[in-house]
N, CA and C atoms as an extended XYZ file, in Angstrom:
174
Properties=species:S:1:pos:R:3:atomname:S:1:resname:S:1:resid:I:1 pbc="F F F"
N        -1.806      -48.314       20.790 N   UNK     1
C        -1.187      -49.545       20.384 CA  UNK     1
C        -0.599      -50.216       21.613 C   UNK     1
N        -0.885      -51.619       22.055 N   UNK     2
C        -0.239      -52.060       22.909 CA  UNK     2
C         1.168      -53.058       22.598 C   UNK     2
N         2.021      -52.911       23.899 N   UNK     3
C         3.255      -53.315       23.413 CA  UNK     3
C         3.101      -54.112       24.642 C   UNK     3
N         4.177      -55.251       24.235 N   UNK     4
C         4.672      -56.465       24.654 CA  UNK     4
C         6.059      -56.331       25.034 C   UNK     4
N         5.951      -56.168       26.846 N   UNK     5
C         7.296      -55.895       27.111 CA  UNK     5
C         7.938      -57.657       27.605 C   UNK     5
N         7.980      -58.470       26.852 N   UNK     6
C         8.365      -59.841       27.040 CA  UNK     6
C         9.608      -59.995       27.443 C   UNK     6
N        10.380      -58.933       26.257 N   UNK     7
C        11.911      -59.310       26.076 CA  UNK     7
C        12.961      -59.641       25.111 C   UNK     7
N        12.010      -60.429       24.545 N   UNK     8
C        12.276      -61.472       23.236 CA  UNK     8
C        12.606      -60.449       21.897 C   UNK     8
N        12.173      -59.051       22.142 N   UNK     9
C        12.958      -58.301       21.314 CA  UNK     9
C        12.112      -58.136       19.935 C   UNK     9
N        10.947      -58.753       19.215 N   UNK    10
C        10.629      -58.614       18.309 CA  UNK    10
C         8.969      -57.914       18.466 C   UNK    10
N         8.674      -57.338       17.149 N   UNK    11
C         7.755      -56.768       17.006 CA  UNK    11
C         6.866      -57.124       16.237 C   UNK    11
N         5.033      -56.876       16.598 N   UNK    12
C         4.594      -57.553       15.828 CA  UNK    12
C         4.458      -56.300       14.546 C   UNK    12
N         5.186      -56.556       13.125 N   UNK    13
C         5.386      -55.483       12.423 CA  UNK    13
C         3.996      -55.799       11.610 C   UNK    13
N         2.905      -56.699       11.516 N   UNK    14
C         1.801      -56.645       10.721 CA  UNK    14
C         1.140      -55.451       11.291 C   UNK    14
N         0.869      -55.877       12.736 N   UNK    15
C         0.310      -54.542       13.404 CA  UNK    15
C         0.584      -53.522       13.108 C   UNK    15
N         1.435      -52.930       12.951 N   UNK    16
C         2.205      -52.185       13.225 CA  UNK    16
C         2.059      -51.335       11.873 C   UNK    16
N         2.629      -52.511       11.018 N   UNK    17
C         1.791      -51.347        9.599 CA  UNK    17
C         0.474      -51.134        9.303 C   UNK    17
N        -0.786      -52.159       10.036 N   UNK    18
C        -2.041      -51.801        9.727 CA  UNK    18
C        -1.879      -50.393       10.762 C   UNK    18
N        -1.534      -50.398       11.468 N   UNK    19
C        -1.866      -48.851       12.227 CA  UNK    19
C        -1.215      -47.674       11.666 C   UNK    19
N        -0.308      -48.206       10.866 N   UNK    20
C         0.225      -46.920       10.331 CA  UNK    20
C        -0.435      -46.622        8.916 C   UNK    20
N        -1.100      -47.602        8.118 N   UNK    21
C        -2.451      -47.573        7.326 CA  UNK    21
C        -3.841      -47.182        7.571 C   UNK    21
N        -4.008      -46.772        9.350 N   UNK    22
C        -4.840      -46.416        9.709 CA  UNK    22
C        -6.274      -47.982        9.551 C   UNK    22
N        -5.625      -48.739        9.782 N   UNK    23
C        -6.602      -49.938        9.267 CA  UNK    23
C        -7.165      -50.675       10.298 C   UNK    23
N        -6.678      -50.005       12.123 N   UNK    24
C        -7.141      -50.423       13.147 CA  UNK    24
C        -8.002      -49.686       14.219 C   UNK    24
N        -9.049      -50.184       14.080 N   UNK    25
C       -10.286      -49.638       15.035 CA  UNK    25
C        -9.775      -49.819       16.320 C   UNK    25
N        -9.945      -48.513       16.820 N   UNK    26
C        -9.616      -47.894       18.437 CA  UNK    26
C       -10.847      -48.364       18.845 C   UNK    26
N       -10.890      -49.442       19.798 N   UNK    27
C       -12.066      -49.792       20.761 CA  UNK    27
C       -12.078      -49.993       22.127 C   UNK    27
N       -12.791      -49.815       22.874 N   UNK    28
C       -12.635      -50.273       24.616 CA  UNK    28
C       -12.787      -51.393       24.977 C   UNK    28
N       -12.297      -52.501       25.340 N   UNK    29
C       -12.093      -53.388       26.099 CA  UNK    29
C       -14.188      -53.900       26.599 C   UNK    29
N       -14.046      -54.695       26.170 N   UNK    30
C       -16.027      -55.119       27.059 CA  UNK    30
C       -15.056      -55.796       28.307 C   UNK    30
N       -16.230      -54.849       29.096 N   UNK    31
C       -15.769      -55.344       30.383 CA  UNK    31
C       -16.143      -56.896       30.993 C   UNK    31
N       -16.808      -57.330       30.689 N   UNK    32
C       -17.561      -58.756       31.081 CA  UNK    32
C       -15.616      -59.399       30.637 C   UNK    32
N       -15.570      -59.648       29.087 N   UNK    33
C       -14.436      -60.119       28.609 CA  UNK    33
C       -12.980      -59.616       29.256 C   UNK    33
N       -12.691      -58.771       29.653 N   UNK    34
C       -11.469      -58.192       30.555 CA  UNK    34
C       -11.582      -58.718       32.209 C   UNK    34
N       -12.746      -58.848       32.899 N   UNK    35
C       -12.587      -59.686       33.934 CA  UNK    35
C       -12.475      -60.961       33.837 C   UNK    35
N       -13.441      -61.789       32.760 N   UNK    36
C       -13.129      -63.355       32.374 CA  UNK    36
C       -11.589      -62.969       32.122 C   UNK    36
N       -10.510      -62.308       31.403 N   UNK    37
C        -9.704      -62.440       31.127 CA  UNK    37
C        -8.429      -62.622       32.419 C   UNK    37
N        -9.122      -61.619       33.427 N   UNK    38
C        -7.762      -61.474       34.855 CA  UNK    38
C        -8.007      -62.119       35.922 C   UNK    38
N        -9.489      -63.254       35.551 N   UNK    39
C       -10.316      -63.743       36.635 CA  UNK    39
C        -9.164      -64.517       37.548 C   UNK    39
N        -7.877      -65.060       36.313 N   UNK    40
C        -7.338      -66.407       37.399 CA  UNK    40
C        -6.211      -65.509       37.284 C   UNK    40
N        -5.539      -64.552       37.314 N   UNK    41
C        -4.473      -63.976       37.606 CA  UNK    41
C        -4.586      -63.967       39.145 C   UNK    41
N        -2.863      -64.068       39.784 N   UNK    42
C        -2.651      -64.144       40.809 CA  UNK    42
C        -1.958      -63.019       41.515 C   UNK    42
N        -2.814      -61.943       42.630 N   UNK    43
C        -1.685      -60.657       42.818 CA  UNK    43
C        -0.600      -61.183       43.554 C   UNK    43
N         0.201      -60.325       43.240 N   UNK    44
C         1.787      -60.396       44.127 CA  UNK    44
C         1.844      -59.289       44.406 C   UNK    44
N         1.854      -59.543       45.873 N   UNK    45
C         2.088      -57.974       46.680 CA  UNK    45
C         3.718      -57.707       47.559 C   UNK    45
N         4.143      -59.114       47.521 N   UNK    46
C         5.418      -59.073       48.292 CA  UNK    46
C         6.720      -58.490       47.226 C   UNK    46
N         6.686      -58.249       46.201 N   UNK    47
C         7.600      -58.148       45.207 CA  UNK    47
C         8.798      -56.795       46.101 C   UNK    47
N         9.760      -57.048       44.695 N   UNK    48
C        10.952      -55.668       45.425 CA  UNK    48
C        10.203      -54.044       45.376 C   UNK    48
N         9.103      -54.427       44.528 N   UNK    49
C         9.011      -52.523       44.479 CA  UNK    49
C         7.287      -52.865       45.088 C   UNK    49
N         7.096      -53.460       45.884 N   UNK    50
C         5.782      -53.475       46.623 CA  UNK    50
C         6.468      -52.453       47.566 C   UNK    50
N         5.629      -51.257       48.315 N   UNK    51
C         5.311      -50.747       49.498 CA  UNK    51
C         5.814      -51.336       50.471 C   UNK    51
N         7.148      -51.154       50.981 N   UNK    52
C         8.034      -51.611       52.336 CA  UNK    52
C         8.729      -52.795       51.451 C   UNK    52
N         8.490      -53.168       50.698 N   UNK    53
C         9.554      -54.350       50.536 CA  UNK    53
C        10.875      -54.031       50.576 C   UNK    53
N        11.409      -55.177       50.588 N   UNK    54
C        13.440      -55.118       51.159 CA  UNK    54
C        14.121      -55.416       49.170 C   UNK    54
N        13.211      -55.862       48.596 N   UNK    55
C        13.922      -56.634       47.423 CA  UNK    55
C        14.693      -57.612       47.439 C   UNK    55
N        14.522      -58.560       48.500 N   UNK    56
C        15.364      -59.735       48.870 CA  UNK    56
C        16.429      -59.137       49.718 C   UNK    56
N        16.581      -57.981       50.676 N   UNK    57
C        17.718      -57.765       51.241 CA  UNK    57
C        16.691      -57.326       52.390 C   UNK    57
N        17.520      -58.048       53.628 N   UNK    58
C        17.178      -57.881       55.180 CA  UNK    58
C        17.397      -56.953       56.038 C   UNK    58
């Protein structure tokens, strides 16, 4: 089951009971559709918990 760490605090509870009804097919991701999906994502490598970063401190 994937979760949505947003913030916003709520859950999607439809899900949530079809899986506990057993009413959701476990499937793998098609890969063609998962790269169209991250095609325009942008990496960030400078962040605080990147490899050597300072976290905004010098």
């Amino acid at each position: 089951m994937l979760v949505c760490l947003s913030g916003h605090g709520y859950l999607d509870l439809g899900a949530y009971q079809q899986l506990l009804a057993g009413e959701l097919a476990d499937s793998a991701p098609d890969p063609a559709g998962l790269r169209e999906a991250v095609r325009g994502l942008v990496r960030i490598d400078d962040g605080p918990h990147a490899a050597g970063g300072t976290g905004g401190r010098a």
